[in-house]
C-alpha positions as CSV (number, residue, x, y, z in Angstrom):
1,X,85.8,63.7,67.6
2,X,84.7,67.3,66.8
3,X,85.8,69.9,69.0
4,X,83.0,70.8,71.2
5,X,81.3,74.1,70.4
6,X,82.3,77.4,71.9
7,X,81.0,78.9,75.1
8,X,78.5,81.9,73.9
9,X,79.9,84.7,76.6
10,X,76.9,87.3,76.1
11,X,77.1,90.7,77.4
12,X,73.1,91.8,78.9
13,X,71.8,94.9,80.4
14,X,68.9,94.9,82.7
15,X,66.6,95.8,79.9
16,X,67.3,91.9,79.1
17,X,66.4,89.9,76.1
18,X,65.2,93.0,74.2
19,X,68.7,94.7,74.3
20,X,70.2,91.6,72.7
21,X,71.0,91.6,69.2
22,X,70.1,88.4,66.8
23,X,73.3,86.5,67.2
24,X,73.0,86.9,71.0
25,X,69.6,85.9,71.2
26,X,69.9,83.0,68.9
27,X,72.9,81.1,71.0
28,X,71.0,81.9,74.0
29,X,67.6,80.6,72.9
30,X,69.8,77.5,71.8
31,X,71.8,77.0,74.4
32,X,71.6,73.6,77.0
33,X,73.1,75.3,79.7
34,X,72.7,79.2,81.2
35,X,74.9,80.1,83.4
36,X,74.3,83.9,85.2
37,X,73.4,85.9,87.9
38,X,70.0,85.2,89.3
39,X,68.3,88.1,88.5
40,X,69.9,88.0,84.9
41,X,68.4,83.9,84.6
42,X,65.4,85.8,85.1
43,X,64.8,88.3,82.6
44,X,66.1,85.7,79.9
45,X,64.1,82.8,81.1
46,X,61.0,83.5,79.2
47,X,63.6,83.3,75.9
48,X,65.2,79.8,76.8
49,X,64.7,76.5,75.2
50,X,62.2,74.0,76.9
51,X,64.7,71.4,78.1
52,X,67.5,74.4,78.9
53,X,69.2,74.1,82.5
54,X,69.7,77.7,84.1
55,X,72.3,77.6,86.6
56,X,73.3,81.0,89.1
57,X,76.2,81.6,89.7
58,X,76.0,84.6,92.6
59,X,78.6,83.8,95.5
60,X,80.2,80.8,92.9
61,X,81.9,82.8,90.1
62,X,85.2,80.4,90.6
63,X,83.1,77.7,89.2
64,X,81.7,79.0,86.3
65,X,84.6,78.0,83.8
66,X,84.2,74.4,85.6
67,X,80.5,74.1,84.6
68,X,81.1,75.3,81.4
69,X,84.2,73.1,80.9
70,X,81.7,70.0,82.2
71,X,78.9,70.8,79.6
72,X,81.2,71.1,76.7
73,X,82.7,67.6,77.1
74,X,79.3,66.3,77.5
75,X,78.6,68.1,74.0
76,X,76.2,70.5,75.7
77,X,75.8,74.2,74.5
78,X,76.6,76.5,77.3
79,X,75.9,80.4,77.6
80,X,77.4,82.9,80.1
81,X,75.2,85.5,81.0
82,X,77.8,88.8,81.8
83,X,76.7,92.7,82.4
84,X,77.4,94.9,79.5
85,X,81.1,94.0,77.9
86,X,82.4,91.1,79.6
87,X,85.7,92.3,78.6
88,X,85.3,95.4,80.9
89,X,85.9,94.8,84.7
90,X,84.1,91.5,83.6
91,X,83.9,87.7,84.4
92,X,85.4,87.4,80.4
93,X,89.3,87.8,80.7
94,X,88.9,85.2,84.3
95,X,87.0,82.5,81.9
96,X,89.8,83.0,78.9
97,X,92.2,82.6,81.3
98,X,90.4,79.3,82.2
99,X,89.1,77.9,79.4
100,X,91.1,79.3,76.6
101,X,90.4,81.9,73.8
102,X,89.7,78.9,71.6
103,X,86.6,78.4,73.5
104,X,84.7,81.0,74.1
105,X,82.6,83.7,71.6
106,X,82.5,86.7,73.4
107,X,78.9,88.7,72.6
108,X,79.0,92.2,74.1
109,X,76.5,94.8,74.0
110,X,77.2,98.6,75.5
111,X,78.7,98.7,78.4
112,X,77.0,100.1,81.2
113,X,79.9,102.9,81.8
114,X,79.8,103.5,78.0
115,X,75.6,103.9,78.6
116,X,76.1,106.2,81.9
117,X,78.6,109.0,79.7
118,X,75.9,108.8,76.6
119,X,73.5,109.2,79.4
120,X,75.9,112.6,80.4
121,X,76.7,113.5,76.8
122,X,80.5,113.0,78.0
123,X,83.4,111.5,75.6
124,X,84.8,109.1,77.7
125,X,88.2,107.9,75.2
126,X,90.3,109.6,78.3
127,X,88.3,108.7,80.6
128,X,90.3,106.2,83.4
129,X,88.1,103.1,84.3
130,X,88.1,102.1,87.9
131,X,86.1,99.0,89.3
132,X,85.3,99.1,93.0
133,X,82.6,95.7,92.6
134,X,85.0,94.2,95.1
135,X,84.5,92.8,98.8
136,X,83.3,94.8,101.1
137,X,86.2,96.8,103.1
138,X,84.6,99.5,105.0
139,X,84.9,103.2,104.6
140,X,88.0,104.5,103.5
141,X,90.6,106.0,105.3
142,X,93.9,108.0,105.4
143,X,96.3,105.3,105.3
144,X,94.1,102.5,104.0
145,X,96.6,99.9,102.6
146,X,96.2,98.1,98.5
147,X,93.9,95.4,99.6
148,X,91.2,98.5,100.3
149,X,88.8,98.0,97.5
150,X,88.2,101.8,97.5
151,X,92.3,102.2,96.9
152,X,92.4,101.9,93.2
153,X,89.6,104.6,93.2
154,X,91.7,107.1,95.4
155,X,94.9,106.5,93.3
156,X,93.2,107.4,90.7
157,X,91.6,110.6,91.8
158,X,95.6,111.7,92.2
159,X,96.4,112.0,88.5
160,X,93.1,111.8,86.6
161,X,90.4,114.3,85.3
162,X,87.7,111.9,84.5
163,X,87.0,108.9,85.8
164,X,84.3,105.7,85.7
165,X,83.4,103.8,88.5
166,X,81.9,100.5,88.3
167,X,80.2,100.7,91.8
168,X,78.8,97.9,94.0
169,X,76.4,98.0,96.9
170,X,78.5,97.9,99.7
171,X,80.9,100.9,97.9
172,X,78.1,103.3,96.8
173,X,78.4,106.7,95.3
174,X,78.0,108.3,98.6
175,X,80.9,106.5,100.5
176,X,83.1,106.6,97.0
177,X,81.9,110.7,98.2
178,X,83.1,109.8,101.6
179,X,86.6,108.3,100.6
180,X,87.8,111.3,98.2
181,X,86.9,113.8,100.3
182,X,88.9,111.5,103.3
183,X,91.7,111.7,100.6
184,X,91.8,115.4,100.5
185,X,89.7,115.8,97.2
186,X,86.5,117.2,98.6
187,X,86.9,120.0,96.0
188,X,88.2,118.6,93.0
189,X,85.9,116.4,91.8
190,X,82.1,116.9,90.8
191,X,80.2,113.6,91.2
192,X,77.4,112.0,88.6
193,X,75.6,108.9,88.9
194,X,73.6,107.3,86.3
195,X,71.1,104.5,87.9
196,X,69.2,101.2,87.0
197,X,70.0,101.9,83.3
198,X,68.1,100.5,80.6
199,X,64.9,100.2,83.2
200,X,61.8,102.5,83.4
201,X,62.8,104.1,86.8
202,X,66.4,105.2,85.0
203,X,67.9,108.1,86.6
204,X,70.6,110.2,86.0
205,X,71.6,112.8,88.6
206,X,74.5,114.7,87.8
207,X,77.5,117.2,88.8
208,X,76.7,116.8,92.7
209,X,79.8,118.4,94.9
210,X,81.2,115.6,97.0
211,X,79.7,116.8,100.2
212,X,76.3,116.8,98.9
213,X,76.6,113.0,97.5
214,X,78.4,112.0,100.6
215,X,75.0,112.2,102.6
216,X,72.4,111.0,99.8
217,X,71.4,107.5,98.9
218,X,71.3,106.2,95.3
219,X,69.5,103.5,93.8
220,X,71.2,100.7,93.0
221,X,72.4,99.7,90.6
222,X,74.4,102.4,89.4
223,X,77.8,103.6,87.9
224,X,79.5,106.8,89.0
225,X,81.1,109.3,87.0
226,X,83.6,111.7,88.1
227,X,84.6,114.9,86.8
228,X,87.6,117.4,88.1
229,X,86.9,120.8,88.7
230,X,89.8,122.4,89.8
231,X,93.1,122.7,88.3
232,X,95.4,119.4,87.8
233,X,97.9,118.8,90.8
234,X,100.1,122.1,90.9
235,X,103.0,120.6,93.0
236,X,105.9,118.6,91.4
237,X,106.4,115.4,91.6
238,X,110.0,115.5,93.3
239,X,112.0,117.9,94.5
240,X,109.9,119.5,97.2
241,X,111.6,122.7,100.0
242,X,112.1,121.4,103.1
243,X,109.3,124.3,104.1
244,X,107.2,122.4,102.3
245,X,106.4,119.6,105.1
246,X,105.4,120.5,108.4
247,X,108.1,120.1,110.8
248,X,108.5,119.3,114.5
249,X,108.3,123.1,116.3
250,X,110.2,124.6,117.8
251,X,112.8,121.9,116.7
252,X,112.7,122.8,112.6
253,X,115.2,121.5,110.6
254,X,114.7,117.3,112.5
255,X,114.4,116.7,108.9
256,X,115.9,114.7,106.0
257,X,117.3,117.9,104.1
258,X,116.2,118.3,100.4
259,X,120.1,117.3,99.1
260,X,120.0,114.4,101.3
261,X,116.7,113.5,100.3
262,X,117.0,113.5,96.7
263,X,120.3,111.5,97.0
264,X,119.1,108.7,99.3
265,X,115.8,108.8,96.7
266,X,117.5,108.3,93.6
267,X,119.7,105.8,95.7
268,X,117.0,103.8,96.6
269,X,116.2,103.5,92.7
270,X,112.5,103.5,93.0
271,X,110.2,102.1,90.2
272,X,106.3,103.3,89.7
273,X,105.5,100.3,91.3
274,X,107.9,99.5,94.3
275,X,106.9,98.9,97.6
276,X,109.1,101.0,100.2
277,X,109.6,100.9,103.7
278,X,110.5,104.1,105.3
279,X,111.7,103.4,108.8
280,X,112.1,106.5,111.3
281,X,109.5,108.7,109.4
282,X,110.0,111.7,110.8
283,X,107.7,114.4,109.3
284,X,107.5,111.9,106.4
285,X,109.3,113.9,104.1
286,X,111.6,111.1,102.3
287,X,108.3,108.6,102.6
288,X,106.0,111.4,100.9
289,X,108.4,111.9,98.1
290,X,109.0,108.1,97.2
291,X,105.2,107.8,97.4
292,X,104.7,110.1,94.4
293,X,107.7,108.5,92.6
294,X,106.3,105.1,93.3
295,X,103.0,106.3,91.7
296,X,101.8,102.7,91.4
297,X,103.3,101.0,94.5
298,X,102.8,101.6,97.9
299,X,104.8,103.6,101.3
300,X,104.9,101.9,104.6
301,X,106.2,103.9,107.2
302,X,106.7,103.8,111.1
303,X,107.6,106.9,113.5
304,X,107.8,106.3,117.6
305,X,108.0,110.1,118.1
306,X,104.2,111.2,118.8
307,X,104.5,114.4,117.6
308,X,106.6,113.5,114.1
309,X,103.8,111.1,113.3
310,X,100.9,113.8,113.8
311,X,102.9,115.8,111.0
312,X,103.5,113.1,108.7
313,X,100.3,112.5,108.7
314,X,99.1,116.2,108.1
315,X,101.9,116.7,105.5
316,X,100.5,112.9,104.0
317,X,97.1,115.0,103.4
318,X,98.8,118.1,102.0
319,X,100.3,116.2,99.4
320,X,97.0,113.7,99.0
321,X,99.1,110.9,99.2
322,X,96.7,107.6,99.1
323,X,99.8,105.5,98.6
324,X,101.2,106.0,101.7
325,X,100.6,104.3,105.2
326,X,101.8,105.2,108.4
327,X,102.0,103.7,111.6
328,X,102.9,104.7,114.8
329,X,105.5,102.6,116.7
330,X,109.0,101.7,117.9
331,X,110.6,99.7,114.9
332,X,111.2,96.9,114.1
333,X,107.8,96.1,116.3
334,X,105.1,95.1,113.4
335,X,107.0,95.3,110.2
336,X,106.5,92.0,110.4
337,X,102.7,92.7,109.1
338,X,103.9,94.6,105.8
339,X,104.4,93.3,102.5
340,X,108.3,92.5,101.4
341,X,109.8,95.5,100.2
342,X,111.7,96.9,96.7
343,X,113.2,99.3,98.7
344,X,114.1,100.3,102.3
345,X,115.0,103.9,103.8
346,X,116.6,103.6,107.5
347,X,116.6,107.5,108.5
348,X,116.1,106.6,112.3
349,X,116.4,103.6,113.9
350,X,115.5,104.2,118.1
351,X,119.1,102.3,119.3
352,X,117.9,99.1,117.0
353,X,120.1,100.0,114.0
354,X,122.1,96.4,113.6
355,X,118.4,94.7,113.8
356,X,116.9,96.8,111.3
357,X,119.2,96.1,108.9
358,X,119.5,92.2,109.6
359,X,115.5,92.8,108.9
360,X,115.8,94.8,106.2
361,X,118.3,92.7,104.4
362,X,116.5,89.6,105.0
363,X,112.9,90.8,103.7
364,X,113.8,92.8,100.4
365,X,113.0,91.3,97.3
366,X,115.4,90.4,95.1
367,X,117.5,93.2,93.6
368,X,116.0,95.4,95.9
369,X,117.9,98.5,97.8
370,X,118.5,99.3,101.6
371,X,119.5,103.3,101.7
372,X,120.2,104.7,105.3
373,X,121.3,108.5,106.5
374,X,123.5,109.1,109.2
375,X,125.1,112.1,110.8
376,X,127.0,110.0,114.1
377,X,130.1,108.0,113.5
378,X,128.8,105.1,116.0
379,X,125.8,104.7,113.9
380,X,127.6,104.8,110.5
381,X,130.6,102.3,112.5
382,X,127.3,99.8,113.5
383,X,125.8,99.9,109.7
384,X,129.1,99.1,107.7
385,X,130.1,96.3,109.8
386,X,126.7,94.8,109.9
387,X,126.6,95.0,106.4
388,X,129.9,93.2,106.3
389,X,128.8,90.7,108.9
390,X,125.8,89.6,106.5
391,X,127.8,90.0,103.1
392,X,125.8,92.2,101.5
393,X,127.6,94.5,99.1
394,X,127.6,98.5,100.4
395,X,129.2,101.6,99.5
396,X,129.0,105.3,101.5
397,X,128.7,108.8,100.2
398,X,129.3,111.2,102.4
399,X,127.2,114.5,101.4
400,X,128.6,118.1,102.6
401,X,126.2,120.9,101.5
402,X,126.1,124.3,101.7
403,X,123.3,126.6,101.4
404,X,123.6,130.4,100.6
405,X,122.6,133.0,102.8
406,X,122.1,136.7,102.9
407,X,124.8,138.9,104.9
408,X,124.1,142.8,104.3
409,X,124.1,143.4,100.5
410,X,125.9,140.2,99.7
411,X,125.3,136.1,100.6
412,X,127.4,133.8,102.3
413,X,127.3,129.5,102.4
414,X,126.0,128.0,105.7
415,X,127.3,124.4,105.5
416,X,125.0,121.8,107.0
417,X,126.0,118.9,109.1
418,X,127.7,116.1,106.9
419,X,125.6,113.3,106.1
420,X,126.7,109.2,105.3
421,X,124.6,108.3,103.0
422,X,124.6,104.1,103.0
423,X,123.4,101.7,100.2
424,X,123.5,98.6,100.3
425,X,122.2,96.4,97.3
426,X,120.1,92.5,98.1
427,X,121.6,90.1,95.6
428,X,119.5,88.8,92.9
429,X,119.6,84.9,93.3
């Protein structure tokens, strides 16, 4: 029995069968089945066979591989109608997944991103390629968590100069406007967007400030194109004074101090991906600094104190931290909600210390690191024989640090309080 012929996978623009080239229109024109979205079926129908069955697949993309799976065995030639390069944000990596590279031909043609930088006269080689054409989550807002479908688009905006957005009609160039300049960008970026391409109403408006396409509607649809105007991100990625958070006044100094902090960091042994919990925020400082080592993951944090949590969130802005969410509670009330973590920091724990960890311990993923700071014996007496209640394996540094100081003409060392710093490590199985 002959293996049944490959799916034809055709990339289409919305100027339709005239922007295909001859091998695309020739598997198209022969195929028995058509599978696309329902305005796509109809700027090809004109093109198809007599006897050809033209199927939509709007709202039912997880049964396109199915149908085409079904129309092979039966012998029947099948075409998947795609936007631009399936292979881009597209429908073609789901249906190799699914079917097998075996058998499908993928038939591109320009993407529409590609069109919308000729369209700008912009090389787009370094260009990072974002897809918002997602579900619908709403506006975006400080402290939005992954499943956002504007979050890869802010993460983005924190370490990249130019960027292409594959919009959708729900997350529109205004509120992709709306959702940097939430984030703290308002000023960075310069926005273009490049509408109904290929189609005799095209437009291409471009370099808007954010505030000005925040408030204007766009046809749809439309790609984005985003452009940084002001100089990369001037402030490190680690290593931060403690000045540079804002701080409970006229209490200064209710803060994880910067030795402390970049022990119990490079304790914690964060990857670009990890997901941390940082229990007793604080002014966020420890939270805010794993959340631009954990470029790729994601900060979960909880304060009770009011006041701390107002600054967290302030000094979360400052450092345009999309990464990070914070919530404002007594812990361990709704951890429950957050994803299991890679790492957790304990730097307060509101008289719940031996539950925390129990928690802690219980809910970090395999390998993963508990690190807590503490300046009371009772509290560092409670974690050790916790720790040695459940097992797990521990150590303790204790950290004495001195700073100088200026006295006259000469300096002096002002010792801080000593801190316990406590790791504890959750066995890999």
């Amino acid at each position: 029995m002959n293996s049944p012929e490959p799916c034809a996978l055709v990339g289409i623009l919305d100027d339709g069968h005239a922007g295909l080239g001859d091998t695309a229109r020739r598997r198209v024109a022969q195929a028995d089945l058509v599978i696309g979205a329902r305005r796509t079926l109809e700027l090809i129908a004109p093109h198809l066979s007599p006897g050809a069955e033209q199927r939509a697949m709007d709202g039912q993309l997880g049964q396109v591989a199915e149908w085409a799976r079904a129309a092979q065995h039966a012998g029947r030639r099948v075409a998947v109608l795609a936007t631009g390069d399936p292979l881009c944000h597209g429908i073609g990596a789901f249906l190799i997944g699914k079917l097998g590279a075996d058998a499908i031909d993928v038939l591109p043609t320009v993407s529409t991103l590609q069109l919308a930088f000729a369209r700008l006269r912009l090389s787009w080689q370094a260009a990072k390629i974002v897809s918002v054409h997602s579900a619908d989550s709403g506006e975006w807002a400080p402290g939005s968590p992954p499943g956002h479908s504007l979050y890869p688009l802010v993460q983005a905006a924190a370490g990249h100069a130019l960027i292409g957005v594959f919009t959708s009609p729900a997350n529109s160039p205004d509120r992709i406007a709306r959702a940097l300049i939430s984030a703290g960008h308002g000023d960075d970026f310069r926005l273009s967007v490049a509408a109904r391409l290929g189609l005799p109403d095209e437009r291409v408006v471009d370099d808007l400030p954010l505030a000005d396409a925040a408030s204007r509607p766009f046809a749809d649809p439309n790609i984005v194109v985003l452009k940084r105007v002001t100089p990369p991100e001037p402030r490190a990625i680690f290593g931060f004074d403690d000045a540079d958070f804002v701080q409970r006044a006229p209490e200064k100094g209710l803060i994880t101090k910067q030795e402390a902090r970049a022990l119990s960091l490079a304790r914690l042994r964060l990857r670009p991906d990890s997901v941390v919990w940082d229990v007793g925020a604080g002014s966020g400082s420890v939270g805010l600094e794993a959340a631009r080592l954990a470029r790729h993951g994601h900060v979960w944090a909880i304060e009770k104190n009011p006041a701390d949590a107002a600054n967290a969130r302030a000094n979360a802005r400052r450092l345009r931290a999309g990464n990070y969410t914070l919530c404002e509670g007594r812990a361990p009330d709704g951890l429950d909600a957050w994803p299991d973590p890679d790492a957790v920091f304990i730097g307060g724990s509101g008289g719940e210390l031996a539950a925390l960890i129990r928690l802690a311990l219980a809910r970090l993923r395999p390998g993963g690191r508990l690190v807590m700071n503490f300046v009371t014996l009772e509290n560092l007496a409670t974690a050790t024989a916790t720790l040695a209640e459940a097992g797990a394996a521990w150590d303790v540094v204790q950290l004495q640090a001195s700073r100088s100081q200026p006295i006259l003409y000469m300096h002096r060392l002002a010792a801080h309080n000593p801190v316990w710093i406590v790791s504890a490590d959750k066995e890999t199985p």
